[in-house]
N, C-alpha and C positions, 0 to 999 in steps of 0.2 A: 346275631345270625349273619352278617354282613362279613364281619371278622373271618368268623369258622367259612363261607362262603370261598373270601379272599383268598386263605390260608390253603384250602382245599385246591384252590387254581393254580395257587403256586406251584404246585408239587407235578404240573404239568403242564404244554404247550397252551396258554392263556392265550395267544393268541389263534387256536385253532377252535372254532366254531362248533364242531363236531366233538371236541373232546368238553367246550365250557357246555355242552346240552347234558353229558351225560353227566359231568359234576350236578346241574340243576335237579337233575331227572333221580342221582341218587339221591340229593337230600330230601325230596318230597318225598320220595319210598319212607328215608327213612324214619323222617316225621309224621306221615301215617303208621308207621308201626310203632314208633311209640308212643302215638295216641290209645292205638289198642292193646299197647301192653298197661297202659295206664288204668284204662277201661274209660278213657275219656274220649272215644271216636266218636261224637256226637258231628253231626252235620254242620253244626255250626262251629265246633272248633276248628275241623278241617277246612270250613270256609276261610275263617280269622286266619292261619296257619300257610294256607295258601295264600291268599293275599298279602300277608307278610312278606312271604317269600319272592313274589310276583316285583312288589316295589323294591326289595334288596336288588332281585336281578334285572330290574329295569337301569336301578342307581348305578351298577357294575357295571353293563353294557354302554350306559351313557359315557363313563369314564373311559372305557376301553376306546369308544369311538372318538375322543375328543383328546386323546392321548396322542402328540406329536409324532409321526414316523421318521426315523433319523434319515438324513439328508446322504444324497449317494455321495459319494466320495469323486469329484470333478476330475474328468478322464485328460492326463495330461494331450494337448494336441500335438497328434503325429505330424513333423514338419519331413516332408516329399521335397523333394528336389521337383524343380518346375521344368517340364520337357522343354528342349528347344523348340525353340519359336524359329520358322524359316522365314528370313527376311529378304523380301526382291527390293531391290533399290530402280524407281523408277528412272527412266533414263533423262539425262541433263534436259532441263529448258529453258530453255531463253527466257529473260520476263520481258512482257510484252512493251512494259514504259520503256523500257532501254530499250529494246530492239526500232522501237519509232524510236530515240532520242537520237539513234545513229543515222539512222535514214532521211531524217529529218533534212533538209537542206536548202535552200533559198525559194526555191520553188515546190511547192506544195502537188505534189504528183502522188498518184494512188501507189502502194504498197504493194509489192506481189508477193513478199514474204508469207509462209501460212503458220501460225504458230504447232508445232507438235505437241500432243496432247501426251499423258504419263497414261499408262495402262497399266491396270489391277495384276498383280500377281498369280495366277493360279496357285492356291496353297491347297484345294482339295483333294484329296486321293483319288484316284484311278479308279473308278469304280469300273467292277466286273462283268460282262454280258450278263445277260439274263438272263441265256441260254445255263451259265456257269450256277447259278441260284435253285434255277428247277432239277439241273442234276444232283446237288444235295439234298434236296426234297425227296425228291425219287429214291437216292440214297439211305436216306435215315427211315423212311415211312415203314421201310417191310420190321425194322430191326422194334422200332415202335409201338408198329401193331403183335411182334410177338412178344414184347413182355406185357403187355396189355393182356393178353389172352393169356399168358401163364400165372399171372396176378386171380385173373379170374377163375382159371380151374384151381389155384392151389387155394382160394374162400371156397369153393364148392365142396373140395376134397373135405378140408375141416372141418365143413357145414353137417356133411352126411356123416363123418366119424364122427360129430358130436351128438346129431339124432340118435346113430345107432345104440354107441356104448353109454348114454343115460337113460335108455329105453322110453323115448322123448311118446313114440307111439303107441305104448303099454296104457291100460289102466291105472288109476289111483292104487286101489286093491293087488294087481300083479306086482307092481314093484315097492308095494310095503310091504318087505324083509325081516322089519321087527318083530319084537319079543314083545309081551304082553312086559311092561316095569312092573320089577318084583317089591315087595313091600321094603321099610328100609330094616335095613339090617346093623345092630351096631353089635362092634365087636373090639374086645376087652384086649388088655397089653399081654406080655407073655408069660405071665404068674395068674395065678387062682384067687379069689377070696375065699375067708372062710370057712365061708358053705361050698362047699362043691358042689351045689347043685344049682347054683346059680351064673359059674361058668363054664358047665360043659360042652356048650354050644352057645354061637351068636343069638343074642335074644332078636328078638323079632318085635320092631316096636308097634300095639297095636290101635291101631285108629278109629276102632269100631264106636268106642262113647263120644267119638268128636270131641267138644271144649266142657264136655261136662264132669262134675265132681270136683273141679281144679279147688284143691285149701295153698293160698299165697303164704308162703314161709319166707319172705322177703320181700320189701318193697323201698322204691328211693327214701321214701317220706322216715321212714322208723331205721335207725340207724342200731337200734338196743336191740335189733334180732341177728346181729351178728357177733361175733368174736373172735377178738386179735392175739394170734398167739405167735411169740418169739420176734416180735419188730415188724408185723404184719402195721399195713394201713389201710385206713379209709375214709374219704372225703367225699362228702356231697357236692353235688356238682349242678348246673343246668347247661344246657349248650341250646341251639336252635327248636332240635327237637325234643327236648324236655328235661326233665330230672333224671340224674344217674349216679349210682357211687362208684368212686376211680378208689381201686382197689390195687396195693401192691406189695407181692410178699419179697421182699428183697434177699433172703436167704433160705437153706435148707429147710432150716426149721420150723420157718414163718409159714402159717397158712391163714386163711378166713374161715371161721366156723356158723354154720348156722343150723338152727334145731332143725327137727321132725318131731311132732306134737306124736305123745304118747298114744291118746284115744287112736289116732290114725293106724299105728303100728300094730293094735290091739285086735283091731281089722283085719289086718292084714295075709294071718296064716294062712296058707290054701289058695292065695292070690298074686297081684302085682302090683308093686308100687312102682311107678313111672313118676320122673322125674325133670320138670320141665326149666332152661334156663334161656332167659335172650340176654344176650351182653354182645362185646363186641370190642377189637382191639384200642389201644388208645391209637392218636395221632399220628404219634412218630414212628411208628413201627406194626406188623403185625404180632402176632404169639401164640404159644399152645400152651392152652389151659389145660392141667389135670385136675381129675375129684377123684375124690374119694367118701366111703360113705361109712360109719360103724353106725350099724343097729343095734347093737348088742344081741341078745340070743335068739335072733333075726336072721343073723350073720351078716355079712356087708359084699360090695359091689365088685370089688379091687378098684383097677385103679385104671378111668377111664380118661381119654387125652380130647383135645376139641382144637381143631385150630381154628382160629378167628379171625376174620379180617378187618374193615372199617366198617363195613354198614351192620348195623345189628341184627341180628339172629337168632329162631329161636333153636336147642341145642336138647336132643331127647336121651334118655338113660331111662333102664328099668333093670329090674330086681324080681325072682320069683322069691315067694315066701313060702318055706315048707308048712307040712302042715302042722300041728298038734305045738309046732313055737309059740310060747306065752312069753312075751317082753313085761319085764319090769321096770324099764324106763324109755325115758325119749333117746331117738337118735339122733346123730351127731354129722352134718355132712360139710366135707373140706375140701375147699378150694385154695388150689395154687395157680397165681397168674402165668406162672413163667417156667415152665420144667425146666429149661437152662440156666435158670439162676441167676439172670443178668438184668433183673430188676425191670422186668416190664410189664406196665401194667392193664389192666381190663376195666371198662365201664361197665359194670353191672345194670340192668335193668330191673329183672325180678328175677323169682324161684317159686316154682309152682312144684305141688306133689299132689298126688290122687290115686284112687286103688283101681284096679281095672281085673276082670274075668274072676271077680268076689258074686 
């Protein structure tokens, strides 16, 4: 988990906080989903599952914070030239020893010499009246207070265009514009199958049984419900969120096959077979999956596309059945990872099928 974690981070700014939550945040999505494509969502695996997950990204976060940040680069120092210095040379003085060593003389008589003292330089500037200070105050105040006040009306202006034209004052109800969302609609490439009567319009996928009826015609664990044809492959796998088979048809030819149980089909005339798949691209890329379905005298689906991204998904298809069809055998449905041909491949999770408006 740690690894796929890692791996996942790399492929984006690791160190931006906001982007390492939503790596965190998709992989517990997608470990609860495929908990429930498992049919193992119990409370308690999710517990175990999350906590797994909780110490991976505690272990990452401690590393990222104890990760050295490289040292800036030592700004060479700018060498300025040193202003002049104005120097007053104070004026000559007598030193005092010497001036008594001359005066000095047989008789010892007071001094009227006074010694002259050195005085300080004025080095300070000229400072200005003060009258000069209040007229630049004066000066600048009016200029000041008007962009002050145009700062302010031009937040007000944008304040009120933005009240107005989001209808900030309207109801909830007045300003939902929406459309009731229509059911999903899947719609087929630009050839027919078969039966004409199963693409002359976008089927309409329907919801009404909820999860029920579903027969699993695939799952990670049984590997013998599929089949490899023309250099097709498949390999079981686990990752973080569980069991999957990495599926790759590396050429034209190459597809993955998996039945449809006869009794199902048998069912079927007069009705709908829908068609359920969660999978999800590999690592290193995304891809579009095509299927395709042969029922035999059923007729089949043509030829439906699915792109897929990283996180897993579940992917719907359906089929009417005409009526008064008697199948005499099981059908056949094929997947291709890759319509391009450039060998990319898909983790399957399962494949469900069920009849619906029977």
């Amino acid at each position: 988990m740690e690894t796929a974690l890692r791996s996942a981070l790399k492929k984006g700014d690791i160190k931006d906080p906001i982007f390492r939550r939503k790596v965190y945040e998709s992989a517990a999505n997608a470990m609860h989903r495929s908990l429930e494509a498992r049919g193992n969502a119990t409370k308690e695996a999710i517990d175990a599952q999350n906590k797994r997950l909780a110490e991976v990204i505690r272990t990452i976060e401690a590393d990222l914070k104890a990760a050295p940040s490289p040292a800036p680069a030592a700004a060479k120092p700018s060498v300025e030239p040193e202003p002049p210095v104005r120097q007053t040379e104070p004026p000559l003085v007598e030193p005092v020893s010497e001036r008594r060593a001359t005066t000095t003389g047989t008789r010892n008589e007071p001094s009227l010499y006074v010694e002259p003292r050195a005085e300080k330089a004025d080095t300070k500037p000229e400072r200005k009246p003060a009258e000069t200070k209040s007229e630049r105050k004066g000066t600048r105040a009016p200029f000041a207070k008007l962009l002050t006040a145009a700062v302010l009306v031009s937040f007000l202006g944008v304040g009120f265009f933005w009240v107005f034209t989001t209808d900030a004052f309207k109801s909830e109800e007045a300003r939902d514009t929406s459309v009731p969302n229509p059911n999903r609609v899947l719609e087929s490439e630009s050839f027919e199958g078969r039966d004409p009567g199963t693409s002359n319009a976008p089927a309409t996928l329907d919801n009404s049984a909820g999860d029920d009826g579903w027969i699993e015609l695939f799952s990670p664990n049984d590997l013998t419900t599929l089949g490899l044809v023309a250099g097709a492959t498949a390999e079981m796998k686990t990752d973080p969120f569980g069991d999957y088979v990495h599926l790759v048809t590396p050429n034209e030819e190459a597809e993955v096959q998996i039945d449809v149980p006869l009794n199902l089909m048998q069912q079927a005339p007069g009705g709908t077979i829908q068609l359920s798949f969660i999978a999800n691209a590999d690592d290193d890329a995304p891809t579009q999956m095509s299927v395709t379905c042969d029922l035999g005298t059923l007729g089949d689906c043509g030829r439906l596309r699915f792109n897929l991204g990283q996180a897993p998904q579940e992917y719907l298809m359906q089929m009417q059945i005409p009526e008064g069809a008697s199948p005499s055998r099981q059908g056949v449905i094929k997947i291709v990872t890759d319509i391009e041909n450039e060998a990319r491949a898909v983790k399957l999770l399962q494949v469900r099928a069920r009849l619906i408006g029977n």
